[in-house]
C-alpha positions, -999 to +999 in steps of 0.1 A: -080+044-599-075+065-631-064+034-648-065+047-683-035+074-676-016+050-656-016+014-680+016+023-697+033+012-661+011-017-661+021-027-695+060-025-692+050-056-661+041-077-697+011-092-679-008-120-692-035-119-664-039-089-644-067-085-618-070-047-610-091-038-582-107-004-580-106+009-615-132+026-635-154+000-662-140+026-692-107+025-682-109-013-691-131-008-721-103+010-733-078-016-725-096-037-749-098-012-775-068+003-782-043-023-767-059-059-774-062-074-745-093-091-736-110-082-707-143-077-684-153-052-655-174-064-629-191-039-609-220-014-600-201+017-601-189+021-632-158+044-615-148+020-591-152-016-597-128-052-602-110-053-639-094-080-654-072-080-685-060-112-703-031-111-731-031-133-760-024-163-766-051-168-738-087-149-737-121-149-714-140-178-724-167-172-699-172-151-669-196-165-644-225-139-624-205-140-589-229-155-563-205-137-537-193-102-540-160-092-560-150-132-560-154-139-595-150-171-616-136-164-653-127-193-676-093-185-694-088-206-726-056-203-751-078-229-768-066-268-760-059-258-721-083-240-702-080-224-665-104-212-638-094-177-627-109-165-593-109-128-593-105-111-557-114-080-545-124-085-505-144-057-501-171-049-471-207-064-473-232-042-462-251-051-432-227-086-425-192-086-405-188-121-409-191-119-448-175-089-451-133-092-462-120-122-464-158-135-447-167-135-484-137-155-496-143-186-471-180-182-480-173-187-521-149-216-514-170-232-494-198-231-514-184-233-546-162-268-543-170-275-580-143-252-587-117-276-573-126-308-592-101-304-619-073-284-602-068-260-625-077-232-607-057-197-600-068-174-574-057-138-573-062-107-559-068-082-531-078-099-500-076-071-475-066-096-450-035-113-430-033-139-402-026-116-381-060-102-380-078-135-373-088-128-334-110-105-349-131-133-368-150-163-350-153-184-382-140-174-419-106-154-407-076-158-431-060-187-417-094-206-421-094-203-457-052-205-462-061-245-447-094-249-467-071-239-502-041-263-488-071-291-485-079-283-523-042-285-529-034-249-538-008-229-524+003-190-516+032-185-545+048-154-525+055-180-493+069-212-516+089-184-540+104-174-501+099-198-479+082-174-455+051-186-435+020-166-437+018-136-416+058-132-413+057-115-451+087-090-453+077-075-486+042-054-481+016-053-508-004-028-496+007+009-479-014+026-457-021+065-470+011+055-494+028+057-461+065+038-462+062+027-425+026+013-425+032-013-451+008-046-449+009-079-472-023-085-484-023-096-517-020-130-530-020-155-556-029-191-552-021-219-574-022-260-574+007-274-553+016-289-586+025-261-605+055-252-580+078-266-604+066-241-633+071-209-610+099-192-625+103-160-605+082-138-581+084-103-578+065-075-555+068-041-563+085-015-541+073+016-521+096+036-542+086+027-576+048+026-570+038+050-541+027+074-564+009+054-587-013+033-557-018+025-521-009-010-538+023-026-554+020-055-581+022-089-569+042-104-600+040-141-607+058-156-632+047-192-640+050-215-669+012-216-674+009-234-710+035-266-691+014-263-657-019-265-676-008-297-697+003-314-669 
């Protein structure tokens, strides 16, 4: 929330793709305007909706309606290489358990395996969801949709960049009430298998530096997109 006073802290990250979750559809209009990033907001309420900002060299070539909610496909182009971008925010559906959270993830993967043909294809976002929650889901649950990526050859950067296994995360993502002791990793970026070799560094924000700012810290990802996309 209250994106527009809070960018500058974005900004010193040096993002080329940000996906920003809960922020308002002017805060991002003027992201566009007076900073030149490209960028779209998806949403219904224009204070709260899912924001995405893309630096140059690359830009939006084409956003697609999203069949499921707050999963949304955007073509990134830098103009010879060009990149499916799944947007996440796992929100609740109304009137539906089973799609609601990561229910809605497993349901646009599944649906969707078009998106896979080429392997170019980044997923990021807020997933509001960890392994360790999957007894509360018959069908869909996190580690249902961690194997369906691994069967379409993408992988969790945080648990390559440190070799930890999913649900044994020791950095959080996500602090409940901003509180330092309820800290949860829920937050993730997927990429091809193949890119590994491209991933530079990885970097999640602390409690200290961010807890005022958001419930959230950034998942940073540093990959060598331009070599990855050419391979």
């Amino acid at each position: 929330m209250a994106l527009s006073r809070k960018r500058g802290h974005l900004y010193k990250l040096s993002p080329n793709v940000a996906v920003i979750p809960e922020c308002g559809r002017k805060c991002i209009a003027l992201c566009v305007k007076e900073d030149g990033f490209d960028g779209r907001w998806i949403g219904t309420n224009p204070r709260k909706g899912l924001g995405i900002l893309v630096a140059k060299p690359w830009r939006i070539a084409r956003v697609a309606r999203p069949k499921n909610k707050w999963i949304v496909p955007v073509w990134l182009t830098d103009g010879p290489n060009r990149v499916l971008f799944l947007a996440v925010w796992a929100m609740p559906v109304k009137g539906s358990t089973t799609r609601s959270y990561i229910g809605q993830v497993y349901e646009a993967l599944v649906r969707n395996p078009q998106w896979f043909r080429r392997n170019q294809v980044l997923i990021a976002g807020d997933f509001n969801s960890n392994c360790f929650w999957d007894a509360e889901r018959a069908r869909g649950n996190h580690s249902t949709v961690v194997k369906l990526l691994k069967r379409r050859r993408l992988v969790s950067s945080y648990h390559l960049f440190f070799s930890e296994n999913q649900g044994e995360e020791s950095r959080p993502t996500y602090y409940f009430w901003h509180h330092k002791n309820r800290g949860y990793h829920i937050d993730y970026v997927f990429f091809p298998a193949r890119w590994a070799a491209h991933l530079n560094n990885l970097q999640v924000g602390t409690h200290a530096r961010w807890s005022k700012l958001s419930d959230h810290v950034p998942l940073i990802v540093d990959v060598d997109l331009l070599n990855s996309t050419r391979q």
